[in-house]
C-alpha angles and dihedrals in degrees: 000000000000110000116228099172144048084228093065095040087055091050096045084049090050091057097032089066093039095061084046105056086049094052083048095048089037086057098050097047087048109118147152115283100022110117125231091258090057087051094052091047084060090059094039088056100047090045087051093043088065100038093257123134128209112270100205090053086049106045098026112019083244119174107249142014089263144004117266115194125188129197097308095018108086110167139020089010113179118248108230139109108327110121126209134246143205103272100031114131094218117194119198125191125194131196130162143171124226125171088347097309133117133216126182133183135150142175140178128249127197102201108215143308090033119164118257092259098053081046090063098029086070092052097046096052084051088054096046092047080050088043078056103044090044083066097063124107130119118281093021118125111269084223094060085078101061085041096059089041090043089049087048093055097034089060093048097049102253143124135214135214108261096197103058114066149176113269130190113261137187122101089021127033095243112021143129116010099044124191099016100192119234093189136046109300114172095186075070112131111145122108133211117246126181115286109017115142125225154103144273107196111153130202112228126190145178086224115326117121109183137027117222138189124264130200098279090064098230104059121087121193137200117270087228136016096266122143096251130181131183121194124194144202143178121222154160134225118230144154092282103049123261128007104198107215105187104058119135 
């Protein structure tokens, strides 16, 4: 989506801080021995609370408000009866839909006592989502924002999942611009321009590569036990820089 009114900057940013303050509620209600579906319940209620509905029900059918990951697991994990543990690294994603308009954010929790690693590994993938959104202007190549991310990981040591990628948001859950590269590509061409809509979520690891499908069609795991975290934002370029839409 390209904005071409303050209306619909007001509503992104409507939705955009809705979705925020449930991943933020979502994170602090998050203990041991809750399962993933409570979990969920807590989203579901937030969203409803504010009149939002969960994007990936309505635009995919898919089992829950919002996808719950846990350890492996590392995207559009099920919501169901899992329950979670001291030590899980639990990602939650949240995207919702308000007056025809879409918002979309995610992060990762370890749930303690987490080993150091996993410790640094959240920050970092904080840092590396930060090293992304530092690379949007207009007129800046849209690939100078998976190389940044792509330097910051190579220098600590990580890597990142190169199949599952940012995409541009706004009046759909996943639109314009499509496959948004959170890693060095160098087929690469686009270019940003004010006012375009989208988001910059990488995907950092302490060694996994690829995420790939399991049996119950939705969840995607980890090609190697590996920690791994994504965080997400929503933003718009403007003349400025960056207009971060999903803050709480």
């Amino acid at each position: 989506m390209t904005i071409t009114s303050q209306e619909e900057l007001e509503a992104l940013r409507r939705i955009g801080g809705i979705v925020a303050t449930v991943l933020r509620d979502m994170g602090r209600a998050l203990e041991p021995g809750m399962t993933t579906r409570e979990l969920d319940d807590i989203g579901r209620a937030g969203l409803a609370a504010h009149g939002a509905r969960s994007a990936p029900e309505l635009a995919y059918g898919f089992p829950g408000a919002t996808c719950i990951s846990v350890n492996r697991e590392i995207a559009h994990g099920v919501p169901g009866e899992r329950r979670i543990a001291a030590g899980d690294l639990v990602n939650i994603d949240v995207s919702a839909e308000l007056d025809g308009f879409f918002g979309d954010t995610g992060a990762s929790f370890a749930v303690p006592p987490v080993a150091p690693r996993v410790t640094k590994l959240c920050r970092d993938g904080k840092r590396a989502m930060w090293e992304g959104i530092g690379a949007v202007r207009p007129g800046a190549r849209l690939a100078e924002i998976g190389e940044r991310i792509e330097k910051f990981a190579d220098k600590g040591g990580y890597t990142l999942i190169r199949n599952l990628a940012s995409h541009g948001v706004g009046r759909a859950l996943h639109e314009e611009p499509e496959t948004i590269p959170t890693w060095a590509d160098r087929s690469e061409r686009r270019r940003l321009h004010e006012g375009m809509v989208f988001t910059i979520e990488p995907f950092l690891s302490c060694g996994a590569s690829e995420a790939q499908d399991t049996d119950d069609g939705w969840t995607l795991i980890a090609d190697r036990p590996a920690p791994t975290v994504q965080y997400e934002h929503s933003l718009v370029v403007t003349r400025n820089g960056p207009l971060i839409l999903t803050v709480a």
